[in-house]
C-alpha positions as CSV (number, residue, x, y, z in Angstrom):
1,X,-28.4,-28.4,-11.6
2,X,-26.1,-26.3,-9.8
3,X,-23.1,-28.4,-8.4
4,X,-20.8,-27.5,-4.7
5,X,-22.2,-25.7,-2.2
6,X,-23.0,-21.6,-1.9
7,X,-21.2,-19.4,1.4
8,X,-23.5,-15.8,2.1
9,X,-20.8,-12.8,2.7
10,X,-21.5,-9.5,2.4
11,X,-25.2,-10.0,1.9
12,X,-24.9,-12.4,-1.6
13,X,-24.3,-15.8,-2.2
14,X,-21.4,-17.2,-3.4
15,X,-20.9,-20.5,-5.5
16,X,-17.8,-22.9,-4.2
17,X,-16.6,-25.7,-4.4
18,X,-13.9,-27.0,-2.3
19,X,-10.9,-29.2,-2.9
20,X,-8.6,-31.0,-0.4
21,X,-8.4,-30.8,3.8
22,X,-10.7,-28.3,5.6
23,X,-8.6,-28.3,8.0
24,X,-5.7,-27.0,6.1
25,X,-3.6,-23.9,4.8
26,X,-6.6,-22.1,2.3
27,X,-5.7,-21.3,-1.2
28,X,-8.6,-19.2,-2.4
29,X,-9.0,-18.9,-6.1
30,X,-11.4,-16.0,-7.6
31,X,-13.3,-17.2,-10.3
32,X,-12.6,-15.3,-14.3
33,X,-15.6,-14.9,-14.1
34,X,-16.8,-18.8,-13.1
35,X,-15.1,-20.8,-10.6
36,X,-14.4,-23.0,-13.4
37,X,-11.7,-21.2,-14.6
38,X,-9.3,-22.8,-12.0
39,X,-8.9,-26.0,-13.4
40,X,-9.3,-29.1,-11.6
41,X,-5.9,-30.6,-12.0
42,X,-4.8,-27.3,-10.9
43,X,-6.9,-27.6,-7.9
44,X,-6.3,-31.2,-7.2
45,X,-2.6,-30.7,-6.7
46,X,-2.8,-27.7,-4.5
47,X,-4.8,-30.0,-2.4
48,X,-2.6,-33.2,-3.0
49,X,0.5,-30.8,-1.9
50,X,-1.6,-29.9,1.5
51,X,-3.9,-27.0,1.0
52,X,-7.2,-26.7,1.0
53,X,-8.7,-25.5,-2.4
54,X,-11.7,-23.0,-2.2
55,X,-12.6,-21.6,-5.7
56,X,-16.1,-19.5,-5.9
57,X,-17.7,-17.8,-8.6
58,X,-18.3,-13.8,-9.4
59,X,-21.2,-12.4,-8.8
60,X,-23.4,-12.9,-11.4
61,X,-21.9,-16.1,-12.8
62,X,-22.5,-19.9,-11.7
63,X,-24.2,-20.7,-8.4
64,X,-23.6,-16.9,-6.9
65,X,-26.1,-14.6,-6.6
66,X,-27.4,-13.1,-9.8
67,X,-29.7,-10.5,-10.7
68,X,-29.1,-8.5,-13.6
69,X,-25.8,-9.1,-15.5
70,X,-26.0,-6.9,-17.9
71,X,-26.6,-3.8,-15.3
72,X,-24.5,-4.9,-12.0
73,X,-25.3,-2.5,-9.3
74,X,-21.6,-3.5,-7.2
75,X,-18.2,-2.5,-7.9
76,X,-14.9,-3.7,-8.7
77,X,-14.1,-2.4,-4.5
78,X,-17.4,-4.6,-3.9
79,X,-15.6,-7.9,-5.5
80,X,-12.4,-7.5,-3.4
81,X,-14.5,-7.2,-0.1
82,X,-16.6,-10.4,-1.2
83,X,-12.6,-12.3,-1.2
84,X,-11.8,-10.6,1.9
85,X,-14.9,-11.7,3.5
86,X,-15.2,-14.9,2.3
87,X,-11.3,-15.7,3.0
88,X,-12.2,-14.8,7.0
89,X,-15.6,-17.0,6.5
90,X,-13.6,-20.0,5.5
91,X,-10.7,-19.8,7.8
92,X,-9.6,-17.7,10.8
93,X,-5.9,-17.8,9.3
94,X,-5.0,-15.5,6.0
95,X,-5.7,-17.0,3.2
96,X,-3.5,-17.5,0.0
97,X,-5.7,-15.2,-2.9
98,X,-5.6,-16.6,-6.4
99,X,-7.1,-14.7,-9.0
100,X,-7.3,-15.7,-12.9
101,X,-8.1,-13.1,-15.8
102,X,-10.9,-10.5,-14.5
103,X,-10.5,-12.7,-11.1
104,X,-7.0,-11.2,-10.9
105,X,-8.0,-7.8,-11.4
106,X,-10.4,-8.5,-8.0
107,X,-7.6,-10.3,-6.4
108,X,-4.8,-7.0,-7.0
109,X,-7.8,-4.9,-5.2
110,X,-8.2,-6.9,-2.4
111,X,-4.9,-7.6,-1.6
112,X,-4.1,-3.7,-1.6
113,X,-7.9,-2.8,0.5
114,X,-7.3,-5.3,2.8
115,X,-4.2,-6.7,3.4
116,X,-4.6,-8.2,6.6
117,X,-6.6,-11.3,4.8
118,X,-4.2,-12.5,2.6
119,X,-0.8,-14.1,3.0
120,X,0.1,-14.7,-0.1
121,X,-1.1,-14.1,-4.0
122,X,-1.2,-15.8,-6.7
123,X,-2.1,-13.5,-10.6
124,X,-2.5,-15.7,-13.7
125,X,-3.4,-14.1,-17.0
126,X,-3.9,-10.5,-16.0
127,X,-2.9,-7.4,-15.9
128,X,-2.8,-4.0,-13.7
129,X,-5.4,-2.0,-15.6
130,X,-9.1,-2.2,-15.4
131,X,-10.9,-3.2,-18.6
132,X,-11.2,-0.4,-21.3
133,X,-8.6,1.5,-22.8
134,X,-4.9,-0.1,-21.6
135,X,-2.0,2.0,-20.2
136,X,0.9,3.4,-23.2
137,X,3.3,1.2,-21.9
138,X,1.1,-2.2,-21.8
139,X,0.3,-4.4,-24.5
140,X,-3.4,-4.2,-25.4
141,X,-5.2,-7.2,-26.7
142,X,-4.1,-8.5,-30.5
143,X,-6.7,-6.7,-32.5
144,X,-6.6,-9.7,-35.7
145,X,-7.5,-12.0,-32.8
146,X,-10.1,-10.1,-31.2
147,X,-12.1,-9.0,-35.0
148,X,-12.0,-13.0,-35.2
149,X,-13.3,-13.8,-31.8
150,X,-16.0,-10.7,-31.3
151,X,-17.3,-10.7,-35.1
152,X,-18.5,-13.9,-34.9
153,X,-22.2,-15.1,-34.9
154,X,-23.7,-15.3,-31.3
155,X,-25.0,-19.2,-30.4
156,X,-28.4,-19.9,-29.0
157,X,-27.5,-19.2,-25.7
158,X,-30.3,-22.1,-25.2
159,X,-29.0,-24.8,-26.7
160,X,-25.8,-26.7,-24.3
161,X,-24.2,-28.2,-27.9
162,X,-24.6,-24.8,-29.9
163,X,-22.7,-22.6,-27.0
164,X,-20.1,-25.9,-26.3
165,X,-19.7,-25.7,-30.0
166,X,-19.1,-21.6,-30.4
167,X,-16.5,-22.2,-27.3
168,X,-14.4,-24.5,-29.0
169,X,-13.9,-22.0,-32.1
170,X,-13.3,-19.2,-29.7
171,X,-9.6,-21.6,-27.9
172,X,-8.8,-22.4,-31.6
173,X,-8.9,-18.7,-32.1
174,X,-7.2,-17.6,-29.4
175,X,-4.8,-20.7,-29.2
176,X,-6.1,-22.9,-26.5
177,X,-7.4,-26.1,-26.1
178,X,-10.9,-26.4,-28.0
179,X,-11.9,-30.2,-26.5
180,X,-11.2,-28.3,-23.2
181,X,-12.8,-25.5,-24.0
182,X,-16.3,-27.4,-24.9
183,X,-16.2,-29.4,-21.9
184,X,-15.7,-26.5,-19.3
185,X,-18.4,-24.7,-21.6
186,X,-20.7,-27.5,-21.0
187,X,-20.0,-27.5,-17.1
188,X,-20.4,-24.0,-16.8
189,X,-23.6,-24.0,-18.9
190,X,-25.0,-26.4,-16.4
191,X,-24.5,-24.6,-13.7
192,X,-26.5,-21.5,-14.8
193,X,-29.3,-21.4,-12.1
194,X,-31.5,-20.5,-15.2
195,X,-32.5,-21.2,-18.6
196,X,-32.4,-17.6,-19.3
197,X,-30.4,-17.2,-22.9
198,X,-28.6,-13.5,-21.1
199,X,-27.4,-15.4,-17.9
200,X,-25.9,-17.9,-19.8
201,X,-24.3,-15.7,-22.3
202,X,-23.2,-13.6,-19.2
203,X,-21.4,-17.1,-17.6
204,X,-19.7,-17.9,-21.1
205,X,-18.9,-15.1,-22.1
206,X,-17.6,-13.2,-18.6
207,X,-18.9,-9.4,-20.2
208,X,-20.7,-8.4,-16.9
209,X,-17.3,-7.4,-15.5
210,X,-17.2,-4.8,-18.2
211,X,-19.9,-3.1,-17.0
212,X,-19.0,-2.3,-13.4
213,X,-17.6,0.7,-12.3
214,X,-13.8,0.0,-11.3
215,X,-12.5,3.2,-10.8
216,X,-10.3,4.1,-9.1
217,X,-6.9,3.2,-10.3
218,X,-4.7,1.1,-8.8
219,X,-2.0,-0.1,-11.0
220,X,0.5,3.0,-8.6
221,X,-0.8,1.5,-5.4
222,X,0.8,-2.2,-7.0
223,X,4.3,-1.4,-4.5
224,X,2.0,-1.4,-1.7
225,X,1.7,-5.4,-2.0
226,X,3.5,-6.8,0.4
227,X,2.7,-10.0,0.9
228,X,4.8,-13.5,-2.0
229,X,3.9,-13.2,-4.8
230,X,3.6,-14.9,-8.3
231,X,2.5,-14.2,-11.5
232,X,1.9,-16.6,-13.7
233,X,1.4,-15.8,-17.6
234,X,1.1,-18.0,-20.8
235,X,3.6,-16.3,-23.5
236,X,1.1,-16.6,-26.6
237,X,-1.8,-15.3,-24.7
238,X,-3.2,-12.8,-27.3
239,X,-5.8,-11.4,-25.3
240,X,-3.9,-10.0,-22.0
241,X,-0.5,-10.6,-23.7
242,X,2.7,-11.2,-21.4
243,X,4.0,-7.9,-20.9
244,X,1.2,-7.1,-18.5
245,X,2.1,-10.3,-16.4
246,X,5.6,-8.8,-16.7
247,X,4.5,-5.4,-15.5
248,X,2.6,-6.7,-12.7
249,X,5.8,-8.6,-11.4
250,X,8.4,-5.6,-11.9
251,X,6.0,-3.4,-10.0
252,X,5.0,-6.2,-7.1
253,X,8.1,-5.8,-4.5
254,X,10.0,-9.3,-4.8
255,X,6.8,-11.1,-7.0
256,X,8.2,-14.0,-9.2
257,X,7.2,-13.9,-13.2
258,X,6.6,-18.0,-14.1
259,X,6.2,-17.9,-17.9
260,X,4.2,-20.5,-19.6
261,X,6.3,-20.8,-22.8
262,X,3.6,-23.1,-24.5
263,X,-0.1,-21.6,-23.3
264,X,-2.1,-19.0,-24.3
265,X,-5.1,-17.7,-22.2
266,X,-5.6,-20.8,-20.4
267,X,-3.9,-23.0,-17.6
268,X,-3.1,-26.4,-19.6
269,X,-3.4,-29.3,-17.8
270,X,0.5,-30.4,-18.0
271,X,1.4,-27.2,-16.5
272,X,-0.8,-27.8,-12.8
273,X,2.2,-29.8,-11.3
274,X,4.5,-26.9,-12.1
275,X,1.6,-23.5,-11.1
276,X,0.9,-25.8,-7.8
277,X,4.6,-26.1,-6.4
278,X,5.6,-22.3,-7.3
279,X,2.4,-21.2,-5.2
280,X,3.3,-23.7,-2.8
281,X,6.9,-22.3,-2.4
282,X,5.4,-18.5,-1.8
């Protein structure tokens, strides 16, 4: 059963959820690829500190619309206007754009389309290049870590405990949080508007942003941003490792670099307190 409530931009649907005051400041978080992503602590405090917390999912992923992930007929451009849309559908004020992993990719592309929409932004765990083949200067993904995750046996993408299970082994590889990793597996495994083993290996598994066509470039356009901004990156993430959160700040005019000393690819919990006021000072 899908949980939240869906918003229709740009002719698709979008899963959200929504945390905090309607009424006030929006901090809208681009799912990586799920809304789920954005943890709810993360989320909670944002709203306990005043805003109000929209997270959604990507095409193709948890409530929003989904045809056929493993041939998406939409863009990377596509994804961006969804945020921009969606941002003016929620509120008639700018909204603060959060992106996470392949969410930050979005967010960098619709903050530099359509600046207008945005008054602040928020990149945690990304970097300036599209999937694919990483710049010289940039530090691709740790190839030991990778052969581990990606030669691994596929679950049955129908069974809840086999895919929880292959998630929890996946955060011990890659240095996360496995108990966390198995619930938000679970979560996002219930929210897959179909018992269709590809979708759900699509939601888990976030490879349908892969597929889609996200040229051009825009890592030279990244002086262009204009609007606060802070990147936040876990210093043992082995999958987009620091130096591209450190690129993205030196090439953002004025962005701020918040390190996570202790986390690798994913927000921990004990860390929401910190995230929330630094996006809250932007």
């Amino acid at each position: 059963m899908i949980d939240g409530t869906t918003r229709r931009v740009n002719a698709v649907t979008l899963g959200v959820e929504h945390f905090g005051d309607p009424s006030a400041s929006l901090v809208l978080c681009i799912g990586g690829p799920t809304l789920l992503s954005w943890p709810d602590s993360l989320c909670a405090e944002l709203a306990r500190l005043g805003r109000h917390v929209v997270r959604y999912d990507l095409r193709d992923c948890g409530a929003s619309t989904t045809l056929d992930p493993e041939a998406p007929r939409y863009t990377l451009r596509d994804l961006a206007s969804d945020a921009a849309a969606l941002a003016r559908e929620l509120d008639d004020r700018p909204a603060h754009l959060a992106g996470t992993g392949v969410g930050g990719m979005v967010a960098q592309v619709a903050a530099l389309d359509d600046s207008s929409a945005f008054s602040a932004l928020t990149l945690v765990g990304t970097r300036p290049v599209a999937p694919g083949p990483v710049d010289d200067d940039l530090p691709d993904h740790d190839a030991a870590t990778l052969d581990r995750l990606f030669t691994r046996p596929m679950p049955d993408w129908s069974d809840r405990d086999a895919v929880a299970a292959f998630a929890a082994e996946g955060a011990e590889i890659l240095g996360d949080d496995p108990e966390v990793a198995s619930s938000v597996a679970g979560r996002i495994w219930d929210r897959t508007p179909t018992t269709e083993p590809g979708a759900h290996a699509a939601n888990q598994l976030g490879m349908t942003f892969s597929r889609i066509d996200c040229t051009p470039r825009w890592r030279e356009r990244l002086p262009e941003i204009s609007v606060p901004t802070l990147v936040v990156h876990g210093r043992r993430d082995p999958f987009f490792p620091v130096g591209n959160g450190e690129a993205l700040a030196r090439e953002i005019p004025g962005a701020r670099l918040l390190v996570l000393e202790e986390a690798s690819t994913v927000v921990p919990e004990s860390a929401s307190a910190g995230i929330a006021a630094a996006m809250t000072d932007l």
